[in-house]
C-alpha positions in Angstrom: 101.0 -120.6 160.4 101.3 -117.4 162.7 100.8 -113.8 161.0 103.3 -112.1 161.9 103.0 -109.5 164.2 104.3 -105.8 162.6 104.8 -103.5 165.0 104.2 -99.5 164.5 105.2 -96.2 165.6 102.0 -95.4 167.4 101.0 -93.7 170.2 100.5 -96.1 173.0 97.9 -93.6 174.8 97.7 -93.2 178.6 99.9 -94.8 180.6 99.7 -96.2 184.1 103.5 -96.2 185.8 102.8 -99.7 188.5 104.6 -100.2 191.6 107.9 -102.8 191.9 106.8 -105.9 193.0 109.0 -108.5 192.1 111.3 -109.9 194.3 115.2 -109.0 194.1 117.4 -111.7 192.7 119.1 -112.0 195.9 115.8 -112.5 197.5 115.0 -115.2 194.9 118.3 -116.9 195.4 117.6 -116.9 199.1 116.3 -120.4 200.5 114.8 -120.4 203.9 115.8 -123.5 206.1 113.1 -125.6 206.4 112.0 -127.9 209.4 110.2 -131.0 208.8 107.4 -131.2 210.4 104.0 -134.2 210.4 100.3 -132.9 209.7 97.3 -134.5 209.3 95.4 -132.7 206.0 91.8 -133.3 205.3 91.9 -135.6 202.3 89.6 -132.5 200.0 92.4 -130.2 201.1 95.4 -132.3 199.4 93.2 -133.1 196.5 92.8 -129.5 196.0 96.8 -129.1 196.0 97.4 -131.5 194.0 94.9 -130.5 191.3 96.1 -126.9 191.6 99.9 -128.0 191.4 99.1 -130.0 188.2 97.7 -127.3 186.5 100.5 -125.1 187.5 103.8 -127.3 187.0 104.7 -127.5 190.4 104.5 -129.7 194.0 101.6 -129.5 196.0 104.0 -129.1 199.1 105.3 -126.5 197.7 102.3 -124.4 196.9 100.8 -125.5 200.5 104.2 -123.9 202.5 104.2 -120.8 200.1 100.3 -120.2 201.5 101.5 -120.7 204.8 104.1 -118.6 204.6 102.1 -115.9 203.3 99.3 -116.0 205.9 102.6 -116.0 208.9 104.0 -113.3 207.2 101.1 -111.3 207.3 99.6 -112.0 210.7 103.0 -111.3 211.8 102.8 -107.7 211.0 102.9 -105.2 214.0 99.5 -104.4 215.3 98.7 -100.6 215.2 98.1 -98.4 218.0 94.6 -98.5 217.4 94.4 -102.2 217.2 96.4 -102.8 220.6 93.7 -100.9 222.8 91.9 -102.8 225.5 88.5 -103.0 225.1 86.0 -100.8 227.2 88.6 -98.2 227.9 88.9 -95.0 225.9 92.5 -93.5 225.2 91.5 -90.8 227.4 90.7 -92.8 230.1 94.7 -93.8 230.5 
């Protein structure tokens, strides 16, 4: 059997205060319509998935629309003024 745990009135020493990143429950609850589409996957890339998935407790699909979510979310962010310059001309030049 377990020992059980007895907790003290100790000082916990320094802490570190960690930004919210969870998502809100309403952001949770919110399901995204989905659109079906038909891809060819290499065969390595699925096994992958699937081994991952098992590990995990979930669908392979599942993990494999979340990363492509992810990657479209963030290459959908607005490019900075920097990053929007054409090449070979300075900003002084315009």
């Amino acid at each position: 059997m377990r020992e059980k745990i007895r907790y003290t009135d100790e000082p916990l020493g320094e802490l570190k205060v960690v930004p919210d990143f969870l998502p809100s429950p309403e952001e949770l609850a919110f399901r995204e319509e989905g659109v079906k589409v038909t891809i060819a996957l290499s065969k390595s890339s699925i096994e992958f998935f699937k081994r991952e998935a098992a590990k995990h407790g979930t669908q392979y699909q599942r993990m494999i629309r979340r990363l492509l979510d992810t990657y479209a979310r963030h290459h959908s962010r607005p490019l900075t003024t920097r990053s929007t310059r054409t090449r070979g001309k300075s900003s002084r030049s315009r």
